[in-house]
C-alpha positions as CSV (number, residue, x, y, z in Angstrom):
1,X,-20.8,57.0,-60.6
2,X,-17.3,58.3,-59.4
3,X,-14.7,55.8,-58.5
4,X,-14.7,55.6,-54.5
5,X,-10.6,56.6,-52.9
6,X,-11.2,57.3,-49.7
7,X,-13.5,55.2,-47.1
8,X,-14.0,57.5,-44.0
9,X,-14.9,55.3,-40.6
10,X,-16.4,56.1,-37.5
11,X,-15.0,54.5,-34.5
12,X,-17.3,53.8,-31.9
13,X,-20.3,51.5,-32.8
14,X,-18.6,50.6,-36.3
15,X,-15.1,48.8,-35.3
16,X,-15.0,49.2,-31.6
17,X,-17.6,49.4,-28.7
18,X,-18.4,53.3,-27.8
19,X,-15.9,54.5,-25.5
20,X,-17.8,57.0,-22.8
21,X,-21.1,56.6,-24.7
22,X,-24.3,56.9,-21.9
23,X,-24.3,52.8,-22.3
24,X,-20.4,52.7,-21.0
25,X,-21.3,55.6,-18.2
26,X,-24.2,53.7,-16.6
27,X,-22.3,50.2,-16.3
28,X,-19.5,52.7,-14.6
29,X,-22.3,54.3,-12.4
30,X,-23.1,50.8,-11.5
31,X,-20.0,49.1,-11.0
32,X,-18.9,52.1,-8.7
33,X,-22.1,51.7,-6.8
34,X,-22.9,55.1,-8.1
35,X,-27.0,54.9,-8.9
36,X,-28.0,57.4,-6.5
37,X,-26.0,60.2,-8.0
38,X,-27.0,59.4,-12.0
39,X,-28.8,62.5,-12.4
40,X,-26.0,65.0,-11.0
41,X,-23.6,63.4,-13.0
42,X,-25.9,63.0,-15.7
43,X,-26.1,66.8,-15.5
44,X,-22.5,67.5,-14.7
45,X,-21.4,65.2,-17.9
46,X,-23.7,67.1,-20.1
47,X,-22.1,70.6,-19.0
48,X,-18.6,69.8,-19.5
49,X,-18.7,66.6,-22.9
50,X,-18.5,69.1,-25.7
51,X,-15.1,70.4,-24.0
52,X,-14.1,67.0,-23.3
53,X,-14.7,65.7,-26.9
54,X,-13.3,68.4,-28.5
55,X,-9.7,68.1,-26.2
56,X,-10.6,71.2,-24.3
57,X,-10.3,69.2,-20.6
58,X,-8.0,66.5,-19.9
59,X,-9.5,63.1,-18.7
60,X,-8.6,64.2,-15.4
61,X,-10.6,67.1,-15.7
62,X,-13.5,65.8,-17.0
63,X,-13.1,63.7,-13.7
64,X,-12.9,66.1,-11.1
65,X,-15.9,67.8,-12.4
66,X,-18.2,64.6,-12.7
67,X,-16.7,62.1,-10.7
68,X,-13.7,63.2,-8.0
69,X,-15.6,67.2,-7.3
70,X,-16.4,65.2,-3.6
71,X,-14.8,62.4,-1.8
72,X,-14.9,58.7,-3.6
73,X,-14.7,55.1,-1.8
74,X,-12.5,54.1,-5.1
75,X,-9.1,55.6,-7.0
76,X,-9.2,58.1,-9.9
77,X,-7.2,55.0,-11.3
78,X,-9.8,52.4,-10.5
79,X,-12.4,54.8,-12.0
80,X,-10.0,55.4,-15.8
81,X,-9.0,51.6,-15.9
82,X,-12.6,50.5,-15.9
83,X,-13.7,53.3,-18.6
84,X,-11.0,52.3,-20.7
85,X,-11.9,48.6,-20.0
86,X,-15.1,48.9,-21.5
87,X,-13.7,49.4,-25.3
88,X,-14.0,46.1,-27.4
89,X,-13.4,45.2,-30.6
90,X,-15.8,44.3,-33.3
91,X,-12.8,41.7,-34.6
92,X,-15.1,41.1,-38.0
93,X,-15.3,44.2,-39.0
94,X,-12.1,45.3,-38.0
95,X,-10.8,42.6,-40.1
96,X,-12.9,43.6,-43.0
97,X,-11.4,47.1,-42.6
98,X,-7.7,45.7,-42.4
99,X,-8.5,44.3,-45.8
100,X,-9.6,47.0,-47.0
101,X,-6.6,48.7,-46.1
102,X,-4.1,46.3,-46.8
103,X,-5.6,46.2,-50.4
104,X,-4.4,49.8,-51.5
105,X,-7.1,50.5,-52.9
106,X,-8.3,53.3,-50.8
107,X,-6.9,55.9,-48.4
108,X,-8.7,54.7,-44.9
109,X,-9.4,57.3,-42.3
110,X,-11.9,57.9,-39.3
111,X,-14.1,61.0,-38.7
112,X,-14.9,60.5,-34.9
113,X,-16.3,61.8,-31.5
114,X,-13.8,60.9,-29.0
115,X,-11.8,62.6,-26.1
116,X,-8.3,62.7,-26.4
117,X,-6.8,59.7,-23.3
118,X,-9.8,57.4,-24.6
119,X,-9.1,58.0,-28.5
120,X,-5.0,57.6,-27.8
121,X,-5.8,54.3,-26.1
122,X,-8.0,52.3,-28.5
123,X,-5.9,53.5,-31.5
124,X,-2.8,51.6,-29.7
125,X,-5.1,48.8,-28.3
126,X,-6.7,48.2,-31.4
127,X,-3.9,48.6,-34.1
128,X,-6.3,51.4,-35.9
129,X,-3.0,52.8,-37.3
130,X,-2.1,49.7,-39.2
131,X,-5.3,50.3,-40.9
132,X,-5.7,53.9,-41.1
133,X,-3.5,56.5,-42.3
134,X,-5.3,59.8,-40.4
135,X,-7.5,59.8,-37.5
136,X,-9.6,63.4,-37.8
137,X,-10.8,62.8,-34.3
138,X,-12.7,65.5,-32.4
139,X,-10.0,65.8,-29.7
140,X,-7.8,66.4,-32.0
141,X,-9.4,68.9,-34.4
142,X,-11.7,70.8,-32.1
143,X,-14.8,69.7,-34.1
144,X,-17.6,67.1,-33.1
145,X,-19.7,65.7,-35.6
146,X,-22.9,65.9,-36.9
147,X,-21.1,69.6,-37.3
148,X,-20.8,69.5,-41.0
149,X,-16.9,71.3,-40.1
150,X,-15.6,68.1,-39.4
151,X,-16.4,66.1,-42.9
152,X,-15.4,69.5,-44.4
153,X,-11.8,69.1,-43.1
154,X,-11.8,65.8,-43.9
155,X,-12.0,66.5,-47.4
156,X,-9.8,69.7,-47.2
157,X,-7.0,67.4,-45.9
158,X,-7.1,64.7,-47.9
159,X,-7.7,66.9,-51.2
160,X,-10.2,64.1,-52.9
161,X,-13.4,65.1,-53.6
162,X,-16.8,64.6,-51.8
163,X,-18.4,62.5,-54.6
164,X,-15.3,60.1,-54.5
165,X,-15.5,59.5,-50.8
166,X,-17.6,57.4,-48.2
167,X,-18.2,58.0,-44.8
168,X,-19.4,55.1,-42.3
169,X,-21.2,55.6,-39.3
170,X,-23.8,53.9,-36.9
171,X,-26.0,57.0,-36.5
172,X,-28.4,58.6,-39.2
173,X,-27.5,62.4,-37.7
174,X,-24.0,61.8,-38.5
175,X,-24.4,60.6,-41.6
176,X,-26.5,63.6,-42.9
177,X,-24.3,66.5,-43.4
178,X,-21.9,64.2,-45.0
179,X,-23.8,63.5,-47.3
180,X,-25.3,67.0,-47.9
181,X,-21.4,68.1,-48.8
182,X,-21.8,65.2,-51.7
183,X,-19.6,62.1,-49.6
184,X,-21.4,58.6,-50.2
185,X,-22.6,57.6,-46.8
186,X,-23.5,53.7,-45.1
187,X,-25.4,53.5,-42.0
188,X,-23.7,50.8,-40.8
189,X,-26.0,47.9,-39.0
190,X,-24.1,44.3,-39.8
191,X,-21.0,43.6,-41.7
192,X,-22.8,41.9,-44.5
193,X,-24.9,44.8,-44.7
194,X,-21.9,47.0,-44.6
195,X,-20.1,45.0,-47.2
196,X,-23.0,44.9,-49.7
197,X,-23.5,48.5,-49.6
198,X,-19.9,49.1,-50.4
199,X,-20.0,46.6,-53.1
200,X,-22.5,48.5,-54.6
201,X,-20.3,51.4,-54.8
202,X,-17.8,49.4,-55.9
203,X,-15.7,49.2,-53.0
204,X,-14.1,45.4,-52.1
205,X,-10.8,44.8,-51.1
């Protein structure tokens, strides 16, 4: 079995909370007192995400087409400051990760789905850059996972190959085409669970 170098993280669901995930969006519908218009914006989120997650549309776009397109009884601020309220921290496995990291062992990065104000914001909430050194985030690269594109560039980047890299995510989609370009993968469910998969492959700080 090939020594693992690089440990490849989602974001959402693994260290942190999802960010605009449909959990986040109906707490925001309710909080808002916004229940009666789920399904339009349902339908308008769905139109206009991919271009959202991919840094196509600012945040404020994405607004004025789901949100602000008709008069509001709140602020466009009210409305980002509660989205961006809803990240937390998963402080065991971030401190897991940090370990990881701080260890030298392996080069740390994250392959994730996120729009551009929302990713900014939990990687200086968070500290995520104390742990990892590149972030191949949707917004940034144009690509959204489970499109096997954005594990490709992944490895293109970091110039280590497939069979000596992991890739951790919550979902089983994400984790398929990963692993069809050779990349361990860990679906991850607990930190124990996490951490005895990775020991299997060898991988402790």
């Amino acid at each position: 079995m090939s020594t693992i170098r690089a440990l490849f993280w989602d974001v959402g669901g693994v260290l942190l909370t999802n960010a605009w995930d449909h959990t986040q969006r109906a707490q925001a519908l309710q909080h808002f007192q916004m229940e009666a218009d789920e399904e339009e914006f349902h339908n308008r989120h769905e139109m206009v995400v991919s271009s959202f997650e991919r840094g196509k549309i600012t945040l404020d776009e994405y607004l004025d087409r789901t949100v602000f397109y008709r008069p509001c009884p709140f602020s466009r601020e009210a409305f980002r400051d509660y989205m961006f309220s809803l990240s937390q921290p998963f402080q065991d496995v971030l401190q897991f990760a940090q370990s990881l990291s701080s260890s030298g062992k392996y080069l740390m990065g994250t392959i994730n789905n996120e729009s551009r104000e929302l990713n900014y914001y939990r990687i200086e909430k968070f500290g995520l850059r104390n742990i990892f050194r590149l972030f191949v985030s949707s917004c940034f690269v144009g690509l959204r996972k489970p499109e096997s594109g954005i594990y490709r560039l992944a490895l293109e980047i970091t110039q280590i190959p497939a069979a000596e890299c992991c890739f951790i995510d919550d979902r089983a989609l994400n984790l398929e085409c990963a692993a069809k370009l050779g990349m361990h993968t860990i679906e991850m469910d607990s930190l124990d669970q996490l951490r005895a998969d990775l020991q299997k492959l060898g991988v402790s700080p």
